[in-house]
mmCIF file as Biopython writes it, N, C-alpha, C and O atoms, coordinates in Angstrom:
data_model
#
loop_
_atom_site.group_PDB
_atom_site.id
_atom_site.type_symbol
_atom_site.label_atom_id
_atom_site.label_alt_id
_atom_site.label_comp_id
_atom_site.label_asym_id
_atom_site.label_entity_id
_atom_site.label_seq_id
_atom_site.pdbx_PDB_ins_code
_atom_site.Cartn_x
_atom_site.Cartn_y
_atom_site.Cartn_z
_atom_site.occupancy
_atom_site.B_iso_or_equiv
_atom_site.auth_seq_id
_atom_site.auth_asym_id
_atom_site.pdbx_PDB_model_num
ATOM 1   N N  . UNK A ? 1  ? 0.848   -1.179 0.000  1.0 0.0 1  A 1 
ATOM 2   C CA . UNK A ? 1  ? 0.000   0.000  0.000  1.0 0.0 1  A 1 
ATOM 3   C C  . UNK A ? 1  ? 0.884   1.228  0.000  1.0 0.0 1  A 1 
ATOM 4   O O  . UNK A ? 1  ? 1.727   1.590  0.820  1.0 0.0 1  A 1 
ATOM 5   N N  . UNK A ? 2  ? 0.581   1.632  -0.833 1.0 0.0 2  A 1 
ATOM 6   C CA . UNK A ? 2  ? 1.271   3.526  -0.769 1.0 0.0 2  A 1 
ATOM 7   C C  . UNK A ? 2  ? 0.053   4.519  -1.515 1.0 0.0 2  A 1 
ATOM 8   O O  . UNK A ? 2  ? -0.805  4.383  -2.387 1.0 0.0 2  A 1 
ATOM 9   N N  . UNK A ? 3  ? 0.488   5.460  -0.711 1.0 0.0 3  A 1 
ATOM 10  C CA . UNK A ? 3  ? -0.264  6.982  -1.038 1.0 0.0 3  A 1 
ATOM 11  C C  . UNK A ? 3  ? 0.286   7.606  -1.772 1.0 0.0 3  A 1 
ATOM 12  O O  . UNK A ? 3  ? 1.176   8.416  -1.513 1.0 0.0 3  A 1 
ATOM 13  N N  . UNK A ? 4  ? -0.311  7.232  -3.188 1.0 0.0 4  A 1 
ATOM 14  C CA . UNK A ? 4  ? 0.512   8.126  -4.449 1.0 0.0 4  A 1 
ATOM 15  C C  . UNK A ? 4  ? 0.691   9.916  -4.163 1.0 0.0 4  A 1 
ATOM 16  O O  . UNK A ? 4  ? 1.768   10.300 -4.620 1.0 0.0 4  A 1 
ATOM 17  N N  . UNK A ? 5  ? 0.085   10.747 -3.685 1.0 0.0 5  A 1 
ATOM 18  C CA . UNK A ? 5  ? 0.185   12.191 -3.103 1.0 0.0 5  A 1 
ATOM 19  C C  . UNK A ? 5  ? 0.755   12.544 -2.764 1.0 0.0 5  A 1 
ATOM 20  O O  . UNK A ? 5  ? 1.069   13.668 -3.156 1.0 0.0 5  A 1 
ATOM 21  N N  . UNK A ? 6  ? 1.671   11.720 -1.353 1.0 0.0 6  A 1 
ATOM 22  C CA . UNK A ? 6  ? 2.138   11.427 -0.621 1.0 0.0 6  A 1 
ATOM 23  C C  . UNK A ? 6  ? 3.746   11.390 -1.078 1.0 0.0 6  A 1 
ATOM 24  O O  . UNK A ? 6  ? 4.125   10.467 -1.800 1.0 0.0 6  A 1 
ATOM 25  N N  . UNK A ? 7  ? 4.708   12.455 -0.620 1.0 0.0 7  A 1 
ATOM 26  C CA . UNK A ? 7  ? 6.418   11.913 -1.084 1.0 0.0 7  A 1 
ATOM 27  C C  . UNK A ? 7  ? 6.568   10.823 -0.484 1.0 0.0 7  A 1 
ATOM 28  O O  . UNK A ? 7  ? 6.390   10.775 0.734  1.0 0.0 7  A 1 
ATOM 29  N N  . UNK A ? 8  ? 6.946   9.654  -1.244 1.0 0.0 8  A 1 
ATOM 30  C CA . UNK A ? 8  ? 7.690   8.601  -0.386 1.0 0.0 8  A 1 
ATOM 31  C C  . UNK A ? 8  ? 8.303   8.743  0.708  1.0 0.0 8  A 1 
ATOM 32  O O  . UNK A ? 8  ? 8.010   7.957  1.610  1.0 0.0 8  A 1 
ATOM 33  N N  . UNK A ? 9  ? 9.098   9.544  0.899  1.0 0.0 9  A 1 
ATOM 34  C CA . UNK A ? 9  ? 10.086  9.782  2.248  1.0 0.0 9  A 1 
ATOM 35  C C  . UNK A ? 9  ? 9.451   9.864  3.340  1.0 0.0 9  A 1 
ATOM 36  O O  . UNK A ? 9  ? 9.686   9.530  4.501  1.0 0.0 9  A 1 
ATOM 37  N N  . UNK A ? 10 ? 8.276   10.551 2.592  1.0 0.0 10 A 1 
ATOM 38  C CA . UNK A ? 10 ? 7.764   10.421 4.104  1.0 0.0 10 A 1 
ATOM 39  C C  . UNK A ? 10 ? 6.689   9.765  4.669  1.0 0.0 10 A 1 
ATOM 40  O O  . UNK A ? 10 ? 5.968   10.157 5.586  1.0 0.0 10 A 1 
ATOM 41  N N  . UNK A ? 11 ? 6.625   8.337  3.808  1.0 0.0 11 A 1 
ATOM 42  C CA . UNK A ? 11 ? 5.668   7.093  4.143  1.0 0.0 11 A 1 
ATOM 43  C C  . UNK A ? 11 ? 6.490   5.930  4.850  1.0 0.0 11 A 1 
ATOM 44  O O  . UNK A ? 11 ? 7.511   5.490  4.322  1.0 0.0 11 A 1 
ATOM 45  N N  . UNK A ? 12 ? 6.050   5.485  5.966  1.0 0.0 12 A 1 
ATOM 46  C CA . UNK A ? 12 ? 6.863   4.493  6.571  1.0 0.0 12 A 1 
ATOM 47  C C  . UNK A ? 12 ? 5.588   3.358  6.877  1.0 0.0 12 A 1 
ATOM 48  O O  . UNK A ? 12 ? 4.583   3.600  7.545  1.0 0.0 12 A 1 
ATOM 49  N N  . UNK A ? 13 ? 5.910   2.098  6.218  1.0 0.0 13 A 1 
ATOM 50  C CA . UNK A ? 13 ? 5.152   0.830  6.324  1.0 0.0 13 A 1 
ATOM 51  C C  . UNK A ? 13 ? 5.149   0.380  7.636  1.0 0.0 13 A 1 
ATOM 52  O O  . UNK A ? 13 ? 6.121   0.925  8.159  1.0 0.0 13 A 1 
ATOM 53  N N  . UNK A ? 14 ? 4.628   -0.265 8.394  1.0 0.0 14 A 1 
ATOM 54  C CA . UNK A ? 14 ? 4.411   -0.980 10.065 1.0 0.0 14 A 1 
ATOM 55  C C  . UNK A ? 14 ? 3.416   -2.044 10.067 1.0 0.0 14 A 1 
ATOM 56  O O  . UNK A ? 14 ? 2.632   -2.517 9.245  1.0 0.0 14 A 1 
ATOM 57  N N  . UNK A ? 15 ? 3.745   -2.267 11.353 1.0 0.0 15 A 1 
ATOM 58  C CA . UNK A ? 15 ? 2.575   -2.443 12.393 1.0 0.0 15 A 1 
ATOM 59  C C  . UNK A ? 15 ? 2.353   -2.008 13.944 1.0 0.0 15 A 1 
ATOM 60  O O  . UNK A ? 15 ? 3.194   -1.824 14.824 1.0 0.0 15 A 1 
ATOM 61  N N  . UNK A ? 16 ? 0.880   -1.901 13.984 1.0 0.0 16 A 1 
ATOM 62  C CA . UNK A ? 16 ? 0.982   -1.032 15.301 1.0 0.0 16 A 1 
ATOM 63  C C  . UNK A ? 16 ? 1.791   -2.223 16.287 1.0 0.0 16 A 1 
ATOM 64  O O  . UNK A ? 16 ? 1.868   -3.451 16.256 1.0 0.0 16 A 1 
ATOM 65  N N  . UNK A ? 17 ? 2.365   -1.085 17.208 1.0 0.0 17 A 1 
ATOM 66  C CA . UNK A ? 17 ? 2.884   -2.306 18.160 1.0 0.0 17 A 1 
ATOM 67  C C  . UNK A ? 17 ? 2.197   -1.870 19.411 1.0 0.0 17 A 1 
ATOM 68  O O  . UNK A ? 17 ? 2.113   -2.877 20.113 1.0 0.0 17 A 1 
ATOM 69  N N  . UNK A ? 18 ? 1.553   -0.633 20.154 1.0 0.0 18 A 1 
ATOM 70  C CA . UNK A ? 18 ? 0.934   -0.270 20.368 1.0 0.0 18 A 1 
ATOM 71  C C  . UNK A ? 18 ? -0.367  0.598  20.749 1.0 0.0 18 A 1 
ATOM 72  O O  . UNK A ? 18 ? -0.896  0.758  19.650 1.0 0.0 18 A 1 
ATOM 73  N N  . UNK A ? 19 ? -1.152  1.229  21.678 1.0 0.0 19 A 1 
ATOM 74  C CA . UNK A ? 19 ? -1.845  1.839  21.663 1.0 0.0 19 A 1 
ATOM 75  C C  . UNK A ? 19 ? -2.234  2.256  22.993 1.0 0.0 19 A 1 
ATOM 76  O O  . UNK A ? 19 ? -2.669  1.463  23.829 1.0 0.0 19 A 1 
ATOM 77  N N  . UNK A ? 20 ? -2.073  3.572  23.207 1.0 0.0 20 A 1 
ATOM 78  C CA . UNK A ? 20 ? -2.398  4.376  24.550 1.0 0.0 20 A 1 
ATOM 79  C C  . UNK A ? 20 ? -3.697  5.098  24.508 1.0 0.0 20 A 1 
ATOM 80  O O  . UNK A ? 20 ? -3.573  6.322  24.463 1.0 0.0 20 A 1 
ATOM 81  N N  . UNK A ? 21 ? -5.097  4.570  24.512 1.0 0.0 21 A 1 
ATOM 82  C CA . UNK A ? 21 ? -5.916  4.811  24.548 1.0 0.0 21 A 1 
ATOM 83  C C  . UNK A ? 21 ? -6.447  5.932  25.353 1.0 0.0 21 A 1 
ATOM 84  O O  . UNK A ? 21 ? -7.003  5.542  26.379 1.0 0.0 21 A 1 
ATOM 85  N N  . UNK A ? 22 ? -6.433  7.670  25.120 1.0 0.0 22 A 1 
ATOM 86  C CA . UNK A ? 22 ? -6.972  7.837  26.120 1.0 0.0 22 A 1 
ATOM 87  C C  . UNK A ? 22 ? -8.784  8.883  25.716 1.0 0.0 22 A 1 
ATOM 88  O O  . UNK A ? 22 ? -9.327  8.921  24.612 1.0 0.0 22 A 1 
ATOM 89  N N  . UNK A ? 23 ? -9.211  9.459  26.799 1.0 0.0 23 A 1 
ATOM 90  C CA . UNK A ? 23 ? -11.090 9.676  26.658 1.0 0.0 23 A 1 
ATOM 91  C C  . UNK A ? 23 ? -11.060 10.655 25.327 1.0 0.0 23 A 1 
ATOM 92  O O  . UNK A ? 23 ? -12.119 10.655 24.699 1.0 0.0 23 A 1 
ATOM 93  N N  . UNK A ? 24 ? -9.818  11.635 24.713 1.0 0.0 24 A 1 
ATOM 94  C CA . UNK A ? 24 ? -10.112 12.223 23.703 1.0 0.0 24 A 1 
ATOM 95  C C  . UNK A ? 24 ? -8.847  11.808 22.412 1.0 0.0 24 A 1 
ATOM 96  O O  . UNK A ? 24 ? -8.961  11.492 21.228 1.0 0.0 24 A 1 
ATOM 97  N N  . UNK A ? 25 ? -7.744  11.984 23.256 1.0 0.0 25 A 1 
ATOM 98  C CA . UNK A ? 25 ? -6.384  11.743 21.779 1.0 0.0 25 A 1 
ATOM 99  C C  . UNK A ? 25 ? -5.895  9.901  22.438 1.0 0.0 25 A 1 
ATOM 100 O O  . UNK A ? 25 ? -6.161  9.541  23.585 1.0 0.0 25 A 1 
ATOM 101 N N  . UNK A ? 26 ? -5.238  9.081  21.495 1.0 0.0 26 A 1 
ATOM 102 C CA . UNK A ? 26 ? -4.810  8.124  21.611 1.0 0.0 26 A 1 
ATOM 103 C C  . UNK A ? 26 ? -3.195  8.320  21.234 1.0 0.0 26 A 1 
ATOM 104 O O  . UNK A ? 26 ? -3.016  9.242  20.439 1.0 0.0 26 A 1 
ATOM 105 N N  . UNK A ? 27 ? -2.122  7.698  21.613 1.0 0.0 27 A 1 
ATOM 106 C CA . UNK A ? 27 ? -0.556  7.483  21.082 1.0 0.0 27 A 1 
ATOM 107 C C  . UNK A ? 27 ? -1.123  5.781  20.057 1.0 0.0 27 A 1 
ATOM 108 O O  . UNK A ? 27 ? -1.880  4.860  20.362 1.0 0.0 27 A 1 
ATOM 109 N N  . UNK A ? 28 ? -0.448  6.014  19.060 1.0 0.0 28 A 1 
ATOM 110 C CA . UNK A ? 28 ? -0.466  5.008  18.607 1.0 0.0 28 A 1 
ATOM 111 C C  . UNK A ? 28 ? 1.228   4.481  17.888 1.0 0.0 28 A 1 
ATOM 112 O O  . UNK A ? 28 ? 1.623   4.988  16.838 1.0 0.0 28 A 1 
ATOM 113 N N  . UNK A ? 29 ? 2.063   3.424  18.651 1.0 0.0 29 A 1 
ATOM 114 C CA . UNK A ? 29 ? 3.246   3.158  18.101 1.0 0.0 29 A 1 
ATOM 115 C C  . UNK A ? 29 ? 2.912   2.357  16.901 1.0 0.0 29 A 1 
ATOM 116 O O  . UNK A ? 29 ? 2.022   1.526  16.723 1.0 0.0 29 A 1 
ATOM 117 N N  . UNK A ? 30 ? 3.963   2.864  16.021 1.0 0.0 30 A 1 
ATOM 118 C CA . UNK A ? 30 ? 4.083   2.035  14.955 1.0 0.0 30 A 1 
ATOM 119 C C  . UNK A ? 30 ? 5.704   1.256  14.557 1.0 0.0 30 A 1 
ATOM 120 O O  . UNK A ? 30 ? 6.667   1.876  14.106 1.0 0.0 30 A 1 
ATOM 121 N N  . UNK A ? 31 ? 5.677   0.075  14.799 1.0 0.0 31 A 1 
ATOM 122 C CA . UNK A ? 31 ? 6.810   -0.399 14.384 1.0 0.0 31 A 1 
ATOM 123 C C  . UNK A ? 31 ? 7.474   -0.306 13.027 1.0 0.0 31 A 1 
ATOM 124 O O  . UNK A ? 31 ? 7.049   -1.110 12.197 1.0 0.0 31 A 1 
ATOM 125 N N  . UNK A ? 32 ? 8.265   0.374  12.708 1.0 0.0 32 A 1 
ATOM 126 C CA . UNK A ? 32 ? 8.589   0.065  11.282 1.0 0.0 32 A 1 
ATOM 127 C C  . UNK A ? 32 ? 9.823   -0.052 11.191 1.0 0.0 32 A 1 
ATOM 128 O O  . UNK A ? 32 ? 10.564  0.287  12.114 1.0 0.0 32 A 1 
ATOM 129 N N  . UNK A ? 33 ? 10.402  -0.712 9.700  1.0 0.0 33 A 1 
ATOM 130 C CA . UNK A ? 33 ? 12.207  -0.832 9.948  1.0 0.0 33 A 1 
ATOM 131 C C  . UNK A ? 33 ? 12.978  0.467  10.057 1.0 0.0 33 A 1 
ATOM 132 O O  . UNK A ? 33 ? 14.136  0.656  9.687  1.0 0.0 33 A 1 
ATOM 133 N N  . UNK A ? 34 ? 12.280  1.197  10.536 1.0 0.0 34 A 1 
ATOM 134 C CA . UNK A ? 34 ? 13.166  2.363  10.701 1.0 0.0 34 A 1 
ATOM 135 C C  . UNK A ? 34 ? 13.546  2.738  12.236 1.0 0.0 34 A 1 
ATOM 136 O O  . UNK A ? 34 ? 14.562  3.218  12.737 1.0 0.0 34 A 1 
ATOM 137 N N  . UNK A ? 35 ? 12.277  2.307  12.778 1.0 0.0 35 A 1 
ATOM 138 C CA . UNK A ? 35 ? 12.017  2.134  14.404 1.0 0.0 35 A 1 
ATOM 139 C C  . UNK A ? 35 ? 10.723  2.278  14.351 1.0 0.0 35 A 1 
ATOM 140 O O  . UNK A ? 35 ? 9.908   1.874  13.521 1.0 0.0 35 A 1 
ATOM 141 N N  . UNK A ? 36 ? 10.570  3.044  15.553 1.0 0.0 36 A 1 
ATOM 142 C CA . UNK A ? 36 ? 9.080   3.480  16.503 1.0 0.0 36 A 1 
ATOM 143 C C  . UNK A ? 36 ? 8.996   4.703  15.751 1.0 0.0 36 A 1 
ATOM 144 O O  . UNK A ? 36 ? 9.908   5.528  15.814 1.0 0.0 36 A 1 
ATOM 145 N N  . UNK A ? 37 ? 7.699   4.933  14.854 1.0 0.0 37 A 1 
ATOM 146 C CA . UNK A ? 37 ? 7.007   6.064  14.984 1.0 0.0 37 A 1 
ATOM 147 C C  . UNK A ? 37 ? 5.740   5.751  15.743 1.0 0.0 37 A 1 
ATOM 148 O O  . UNK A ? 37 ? 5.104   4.700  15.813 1.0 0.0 37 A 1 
ATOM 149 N N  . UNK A ? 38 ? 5.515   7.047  16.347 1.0 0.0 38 A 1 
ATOM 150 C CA . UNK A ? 38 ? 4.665   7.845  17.490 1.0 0.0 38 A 1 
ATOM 151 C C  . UNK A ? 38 ? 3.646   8.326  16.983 1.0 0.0 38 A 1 
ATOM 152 O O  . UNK A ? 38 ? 4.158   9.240  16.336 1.0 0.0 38 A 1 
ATOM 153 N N  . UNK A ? 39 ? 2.280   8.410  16.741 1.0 0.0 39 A 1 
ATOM 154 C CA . UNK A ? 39 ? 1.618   9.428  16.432 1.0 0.0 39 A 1 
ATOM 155 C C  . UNK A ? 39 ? 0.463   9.622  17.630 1.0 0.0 39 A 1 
ATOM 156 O O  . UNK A ? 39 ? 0.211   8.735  18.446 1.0 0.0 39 A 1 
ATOM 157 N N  . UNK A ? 40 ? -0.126  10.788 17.604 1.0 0.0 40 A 1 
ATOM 158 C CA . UNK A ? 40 ? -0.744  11.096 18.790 1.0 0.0 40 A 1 
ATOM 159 C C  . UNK A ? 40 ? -2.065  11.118 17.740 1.0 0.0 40 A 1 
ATOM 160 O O  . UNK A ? 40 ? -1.868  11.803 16.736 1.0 0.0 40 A 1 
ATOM 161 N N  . UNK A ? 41 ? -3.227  10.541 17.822 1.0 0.0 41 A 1 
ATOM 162 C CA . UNK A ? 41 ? -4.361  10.737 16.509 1.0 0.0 41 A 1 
ATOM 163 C C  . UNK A ? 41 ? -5.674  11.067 18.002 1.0 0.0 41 A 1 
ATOM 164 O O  . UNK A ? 41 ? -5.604  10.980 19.228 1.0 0.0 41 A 1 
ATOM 165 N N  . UNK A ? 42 ? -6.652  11.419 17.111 1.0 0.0 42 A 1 
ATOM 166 C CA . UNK A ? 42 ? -8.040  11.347 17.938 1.0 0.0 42 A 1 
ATOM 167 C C  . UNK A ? 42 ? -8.328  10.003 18.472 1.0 0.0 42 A 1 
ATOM 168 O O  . UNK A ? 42 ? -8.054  9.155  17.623 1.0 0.0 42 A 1 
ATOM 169 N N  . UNK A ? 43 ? -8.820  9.453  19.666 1.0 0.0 43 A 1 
ATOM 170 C CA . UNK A ? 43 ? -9.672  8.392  19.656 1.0 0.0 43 A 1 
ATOM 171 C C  . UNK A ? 43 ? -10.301 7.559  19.068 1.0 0.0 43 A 1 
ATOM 172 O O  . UNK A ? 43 ? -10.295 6.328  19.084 1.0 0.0 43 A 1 
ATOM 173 N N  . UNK A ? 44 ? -11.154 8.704  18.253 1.0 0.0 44 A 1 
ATOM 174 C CA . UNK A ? 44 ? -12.498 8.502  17.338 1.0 0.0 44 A 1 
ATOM 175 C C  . UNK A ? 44 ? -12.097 7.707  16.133 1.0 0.0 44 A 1 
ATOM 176 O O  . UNK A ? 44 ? -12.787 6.873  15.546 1.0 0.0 44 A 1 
ATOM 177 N N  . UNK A ? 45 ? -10.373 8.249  15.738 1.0 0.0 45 A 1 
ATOM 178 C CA . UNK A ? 45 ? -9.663  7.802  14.390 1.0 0.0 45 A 1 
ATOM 179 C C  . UNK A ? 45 ? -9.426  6.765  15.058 1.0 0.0 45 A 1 
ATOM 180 O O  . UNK A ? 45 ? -10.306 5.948  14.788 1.0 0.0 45 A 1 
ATOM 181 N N  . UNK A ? 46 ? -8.303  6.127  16.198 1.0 0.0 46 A 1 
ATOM 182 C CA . UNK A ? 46 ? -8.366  5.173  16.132 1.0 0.0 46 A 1 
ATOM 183 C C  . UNK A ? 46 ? -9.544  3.509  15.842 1.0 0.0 46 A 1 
ATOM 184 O O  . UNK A ? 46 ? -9.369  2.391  15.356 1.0 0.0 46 A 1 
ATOM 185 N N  . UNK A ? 47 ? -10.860 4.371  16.572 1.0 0.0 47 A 1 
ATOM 186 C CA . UNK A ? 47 ? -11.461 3.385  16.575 1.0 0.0 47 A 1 
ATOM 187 C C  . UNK A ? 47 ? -12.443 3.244  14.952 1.0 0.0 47 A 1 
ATOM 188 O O  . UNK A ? 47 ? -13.021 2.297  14.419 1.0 0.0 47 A 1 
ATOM 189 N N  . UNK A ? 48 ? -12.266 4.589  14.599 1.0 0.0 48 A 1 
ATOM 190 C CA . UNK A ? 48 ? -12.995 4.593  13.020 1.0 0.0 48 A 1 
ATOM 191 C C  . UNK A ? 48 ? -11.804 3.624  11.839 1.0 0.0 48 A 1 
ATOM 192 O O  . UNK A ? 48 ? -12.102 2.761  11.013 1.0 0.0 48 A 1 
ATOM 193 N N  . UNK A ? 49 ? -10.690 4.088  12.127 1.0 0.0 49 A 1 
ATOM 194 C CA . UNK A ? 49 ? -9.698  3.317  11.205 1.0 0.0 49 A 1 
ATOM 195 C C  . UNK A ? 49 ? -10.027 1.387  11.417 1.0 0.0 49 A 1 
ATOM 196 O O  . UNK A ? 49 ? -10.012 0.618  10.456 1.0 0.0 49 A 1 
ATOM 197 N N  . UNK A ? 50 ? -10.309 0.930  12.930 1.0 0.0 50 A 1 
ATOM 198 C CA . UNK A ? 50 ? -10.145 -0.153 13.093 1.0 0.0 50 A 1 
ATOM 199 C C  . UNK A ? 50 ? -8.613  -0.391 13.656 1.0 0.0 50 A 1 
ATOM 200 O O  . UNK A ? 50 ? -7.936  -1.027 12.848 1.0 0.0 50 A 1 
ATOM 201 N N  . UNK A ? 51 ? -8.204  -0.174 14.367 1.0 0.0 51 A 1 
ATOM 202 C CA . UNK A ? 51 ? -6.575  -0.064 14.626 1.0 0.0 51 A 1 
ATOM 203 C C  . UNK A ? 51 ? -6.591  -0.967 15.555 1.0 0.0 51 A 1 
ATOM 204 O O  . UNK A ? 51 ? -7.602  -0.897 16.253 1.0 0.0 51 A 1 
ATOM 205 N N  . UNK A ? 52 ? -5.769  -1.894 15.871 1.0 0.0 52 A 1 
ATOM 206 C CA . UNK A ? 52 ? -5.668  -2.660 16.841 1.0 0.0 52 A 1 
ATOM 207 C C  . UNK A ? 52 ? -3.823  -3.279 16.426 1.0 0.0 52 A 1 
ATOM 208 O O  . UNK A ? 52 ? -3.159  -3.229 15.391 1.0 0.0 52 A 1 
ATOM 209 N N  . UNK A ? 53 ? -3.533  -3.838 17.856 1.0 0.0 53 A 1 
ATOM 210 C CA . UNK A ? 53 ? -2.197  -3.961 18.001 1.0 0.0 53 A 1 
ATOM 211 C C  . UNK A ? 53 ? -2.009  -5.234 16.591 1.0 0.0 53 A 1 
ATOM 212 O O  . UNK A ? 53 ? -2.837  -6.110 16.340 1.0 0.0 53 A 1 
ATOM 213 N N  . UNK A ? 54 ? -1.038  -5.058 16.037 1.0 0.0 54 A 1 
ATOM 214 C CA . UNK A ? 54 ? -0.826  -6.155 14.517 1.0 0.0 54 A 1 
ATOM 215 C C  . UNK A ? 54 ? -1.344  -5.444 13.484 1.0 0.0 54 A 1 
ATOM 216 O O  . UNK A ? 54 ? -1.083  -6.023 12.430 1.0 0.0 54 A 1 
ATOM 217 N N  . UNK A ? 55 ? -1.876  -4.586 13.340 1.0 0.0 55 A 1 
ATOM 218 C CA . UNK A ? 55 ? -2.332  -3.753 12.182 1.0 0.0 55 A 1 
ATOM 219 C C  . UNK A ? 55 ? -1.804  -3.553 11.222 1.0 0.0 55 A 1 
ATOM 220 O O  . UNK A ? 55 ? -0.670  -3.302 11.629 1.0 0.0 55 A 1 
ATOM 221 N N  . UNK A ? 56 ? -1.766  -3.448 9.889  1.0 0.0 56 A 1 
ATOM 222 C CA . UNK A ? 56 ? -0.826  -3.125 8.890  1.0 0.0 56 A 1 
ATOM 223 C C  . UNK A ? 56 ? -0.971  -1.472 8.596  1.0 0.0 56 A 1 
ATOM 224 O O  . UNK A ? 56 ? -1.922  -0.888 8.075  1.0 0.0 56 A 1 
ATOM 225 N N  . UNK A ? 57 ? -0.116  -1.096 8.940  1.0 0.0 57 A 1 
ATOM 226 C CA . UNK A ? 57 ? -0.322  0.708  8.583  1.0 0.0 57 A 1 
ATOM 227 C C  . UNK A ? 57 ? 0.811   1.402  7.588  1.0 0.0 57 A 1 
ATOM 228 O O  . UNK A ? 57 ? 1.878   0.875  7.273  1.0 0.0 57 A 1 
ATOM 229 N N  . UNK A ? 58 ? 0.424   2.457  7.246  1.0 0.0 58 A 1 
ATOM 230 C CA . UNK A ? 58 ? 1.525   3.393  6.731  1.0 0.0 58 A 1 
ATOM 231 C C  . UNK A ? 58 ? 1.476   4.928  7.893  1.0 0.0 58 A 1 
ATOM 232 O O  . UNK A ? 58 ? 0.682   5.839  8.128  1.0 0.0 58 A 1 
ATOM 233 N N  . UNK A ? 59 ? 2.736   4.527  8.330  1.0 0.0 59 A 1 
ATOM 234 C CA . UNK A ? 59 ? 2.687   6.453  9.064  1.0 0.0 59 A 1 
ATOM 235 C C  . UNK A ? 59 ? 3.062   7.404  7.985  1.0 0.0 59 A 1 
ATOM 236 O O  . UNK A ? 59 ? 3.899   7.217  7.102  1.0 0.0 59 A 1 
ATOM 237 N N  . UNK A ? 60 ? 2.336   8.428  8.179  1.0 0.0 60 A 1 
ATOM 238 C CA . UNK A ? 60 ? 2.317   9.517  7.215  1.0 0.0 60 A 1 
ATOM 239 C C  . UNK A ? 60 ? 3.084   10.872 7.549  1.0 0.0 60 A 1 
ATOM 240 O O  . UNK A ? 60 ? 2.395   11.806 7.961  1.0 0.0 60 A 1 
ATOM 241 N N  . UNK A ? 61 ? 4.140   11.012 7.438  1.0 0.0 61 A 1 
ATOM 242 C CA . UNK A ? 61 ? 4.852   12.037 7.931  1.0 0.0 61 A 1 
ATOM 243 C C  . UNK A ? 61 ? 4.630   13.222 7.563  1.0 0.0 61 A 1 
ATOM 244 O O  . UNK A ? 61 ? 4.506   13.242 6.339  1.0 0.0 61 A 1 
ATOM 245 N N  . UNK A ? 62 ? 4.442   14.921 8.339  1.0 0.0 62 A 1 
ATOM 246 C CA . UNK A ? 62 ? 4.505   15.856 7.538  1.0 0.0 62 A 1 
ATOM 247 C C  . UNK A ? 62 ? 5.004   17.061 8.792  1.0 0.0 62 A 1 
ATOM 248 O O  . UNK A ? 62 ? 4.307   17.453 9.727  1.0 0.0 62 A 1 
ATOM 249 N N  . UNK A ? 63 ? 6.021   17.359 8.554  1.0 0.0 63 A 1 
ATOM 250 C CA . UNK A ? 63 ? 6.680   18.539 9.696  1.0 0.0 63 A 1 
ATOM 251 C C  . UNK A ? 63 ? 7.316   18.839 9.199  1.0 0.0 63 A 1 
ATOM 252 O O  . UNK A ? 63 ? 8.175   18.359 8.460  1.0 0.0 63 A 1 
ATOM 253 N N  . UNK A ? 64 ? 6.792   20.459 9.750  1.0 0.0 64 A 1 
ATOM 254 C CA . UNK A ? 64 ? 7.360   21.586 9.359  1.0 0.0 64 A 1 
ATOM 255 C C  . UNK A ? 64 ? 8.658   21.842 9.903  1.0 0.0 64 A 1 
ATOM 256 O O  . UNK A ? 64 ? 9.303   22.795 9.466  1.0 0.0 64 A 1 
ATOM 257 N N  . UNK A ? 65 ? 9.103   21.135 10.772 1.0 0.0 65 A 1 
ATOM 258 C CA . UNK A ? 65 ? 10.306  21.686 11.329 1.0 0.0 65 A 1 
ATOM 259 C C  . UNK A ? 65 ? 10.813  20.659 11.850 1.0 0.0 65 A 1 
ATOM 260 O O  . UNK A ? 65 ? 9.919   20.080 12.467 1.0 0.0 65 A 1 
ATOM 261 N N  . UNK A ? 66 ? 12.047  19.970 11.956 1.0 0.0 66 A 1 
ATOM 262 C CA . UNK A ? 66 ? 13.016  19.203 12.262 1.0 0.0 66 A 1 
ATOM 263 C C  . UNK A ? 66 ? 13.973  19.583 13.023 1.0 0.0 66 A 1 
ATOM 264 O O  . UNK A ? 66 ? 14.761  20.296 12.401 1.0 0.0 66 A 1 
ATOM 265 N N  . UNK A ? 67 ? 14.377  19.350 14.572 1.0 0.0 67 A 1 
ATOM 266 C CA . UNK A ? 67 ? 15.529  19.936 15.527 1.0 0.0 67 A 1 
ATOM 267 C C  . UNK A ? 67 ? 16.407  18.836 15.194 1.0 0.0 67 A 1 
ATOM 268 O O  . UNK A ? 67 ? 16.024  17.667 15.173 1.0 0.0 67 A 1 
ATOM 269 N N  . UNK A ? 68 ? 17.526  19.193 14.946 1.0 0.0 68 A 1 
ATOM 270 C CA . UNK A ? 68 ? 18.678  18.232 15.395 1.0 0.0 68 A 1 
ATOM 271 C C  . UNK A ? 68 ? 19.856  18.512 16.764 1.0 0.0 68 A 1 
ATOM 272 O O  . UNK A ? 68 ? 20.357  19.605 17.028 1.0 0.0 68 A 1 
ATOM 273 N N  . UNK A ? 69 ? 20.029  17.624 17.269 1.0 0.0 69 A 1 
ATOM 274 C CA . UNK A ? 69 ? 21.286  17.853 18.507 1.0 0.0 69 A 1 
ATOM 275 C C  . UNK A ? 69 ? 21.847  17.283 18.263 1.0 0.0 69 A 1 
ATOM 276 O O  . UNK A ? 69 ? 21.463  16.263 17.692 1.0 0.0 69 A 1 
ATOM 277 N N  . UNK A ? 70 ? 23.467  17.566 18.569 1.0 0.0 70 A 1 
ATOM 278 C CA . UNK A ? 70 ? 25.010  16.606 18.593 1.0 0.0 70 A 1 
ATOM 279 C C  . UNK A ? 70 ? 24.778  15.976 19.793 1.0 0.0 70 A 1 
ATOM 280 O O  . UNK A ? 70 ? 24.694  16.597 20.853 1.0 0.0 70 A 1 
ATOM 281 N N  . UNK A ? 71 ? 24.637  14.428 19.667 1.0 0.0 71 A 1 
ATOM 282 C CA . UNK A ? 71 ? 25.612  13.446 21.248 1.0 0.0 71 A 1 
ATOM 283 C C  . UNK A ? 71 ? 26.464  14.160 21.673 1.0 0.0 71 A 1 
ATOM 284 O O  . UNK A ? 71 ? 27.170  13.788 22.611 1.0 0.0 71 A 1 
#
């Protein structure tokens, strides 16, 4: 699955590995070979998408701004 719209770079394939459910926003980890992406989504999305831990997803990256620090 890919999102033709979407720059590649910034599509990363997974599965959820988990989910922090809470009464309005959820964390949802996504395992991918890159590592853990994080996303913080609505509730409502999680449970409208169908998301559950094993899921096959794409995280969708889009930021405006990138910090880097030296070790």
């Amino acid at each position: 699955m890919s999102i033709q719209a979407i720059n590649v770079r910034n599509q990363f394939r997974g599965k959820v590995a988990a989910i922090i459910e809470g009464p309005v926003v959820s964390e949802v980890d996504v395992q991918t070979p890159a590592g853990i992406v994080t996303s913080v989504i609505t509730t409502r999305s999680v449970k409208d998408l169908g998301l559950t831990i094993g899921s096959d997803v794409v995280a969708l990256v889009k930021a405006t701004e990138v910090s880097v620090a030296k070790l």
